[in-house]
N, C-alpha and C positions, 0 to 999 in steps of 0.2 A: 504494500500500500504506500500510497507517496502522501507528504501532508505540504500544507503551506503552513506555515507558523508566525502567527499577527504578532505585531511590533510588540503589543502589551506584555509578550512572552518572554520572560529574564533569557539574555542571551545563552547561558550555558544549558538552559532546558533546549534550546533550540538547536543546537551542537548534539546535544542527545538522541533528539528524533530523527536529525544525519544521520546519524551513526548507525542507529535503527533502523530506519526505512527509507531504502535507498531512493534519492532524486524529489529528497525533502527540501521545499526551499525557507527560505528565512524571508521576510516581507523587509526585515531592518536592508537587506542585502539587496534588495530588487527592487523595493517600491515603496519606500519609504515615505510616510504619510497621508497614502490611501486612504480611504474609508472603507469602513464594514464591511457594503454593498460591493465595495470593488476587492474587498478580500475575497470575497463571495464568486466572484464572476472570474478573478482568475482559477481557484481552487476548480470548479466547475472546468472550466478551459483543461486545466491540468489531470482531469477527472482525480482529484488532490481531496483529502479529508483536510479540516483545521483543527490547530492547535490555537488557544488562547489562553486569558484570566480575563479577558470581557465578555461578562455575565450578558451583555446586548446581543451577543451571537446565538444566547437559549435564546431569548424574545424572538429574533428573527429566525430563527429555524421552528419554534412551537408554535407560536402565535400568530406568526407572519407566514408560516408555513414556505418557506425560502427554501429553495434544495440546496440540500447543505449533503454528501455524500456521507459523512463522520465526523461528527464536531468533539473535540475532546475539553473541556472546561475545565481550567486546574483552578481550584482554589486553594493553595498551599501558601498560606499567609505566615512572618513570623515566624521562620521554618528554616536554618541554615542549607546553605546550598548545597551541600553534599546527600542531607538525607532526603529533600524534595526529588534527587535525581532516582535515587535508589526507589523512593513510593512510586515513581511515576515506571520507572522502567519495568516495578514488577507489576504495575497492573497493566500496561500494556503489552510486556509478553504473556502476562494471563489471559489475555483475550485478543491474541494475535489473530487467530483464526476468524474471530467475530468481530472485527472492526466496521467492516460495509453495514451504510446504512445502519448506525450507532451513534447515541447520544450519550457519552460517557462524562461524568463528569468527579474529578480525584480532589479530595479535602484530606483533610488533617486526619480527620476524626474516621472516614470508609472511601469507598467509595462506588460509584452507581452507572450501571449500564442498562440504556433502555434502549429495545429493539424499533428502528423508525420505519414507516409504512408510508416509502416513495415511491 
């Protein structure tokens, strides 16, 4: 799976999903100060799932019903950056196999994958 990963995303998380899924790009690195919508419509282009911490991308993929292929929502607040790598890495090799069409989103405290219906 390839992701696009929004500016909002600390850079070394975004080094991480390189690493993991090949021909991930970084939005700081190619398009720097886009909006949402055009996060949206490259990922889309790239048949690309996103990575963020902007909670605006659930509104526009639930509510707005926006095709989003894989939204991943990290909310790891507060959190030094070595352990945020290690949560994030193990729940998305936990759920390698199911990432299409997934609304996953990683907190401190669990975290939650729901299946989307595009």
């Amino acid at each position: 799976m390839k992701f696009v990963v929004d500016e909002s995303v600390d850079f070394i998380i975004g080094k991480l999903f390189q690493k993991l899924f090949k021909d991930t790009i970084l939005i700081t690195e190619t398009n720097r100060g886009v909006d949402d919508e055009s996060v949206i419509e490259i990922a889309n282009k790239l048949n690309a799932g996103i990575v963020t911490f902007d909670k605006d991308f659930g509104e526009l993929l639930i509510r707005q019903k926006k095709n989003i292929s894989c939204l991943v929502l990290i909310r790891l607040k507060k959190m030094d950056g070595a352990r945020k790598l290690e949560i994030i890495e193990g729940v998305m090799m936990k759920f390698i196999n199911e990432l299409n069409n997934s609304f996953i989103i990683i907190s401190s405290a669990n975290y939650r994958i729901k299946k989307l219906n595009l």
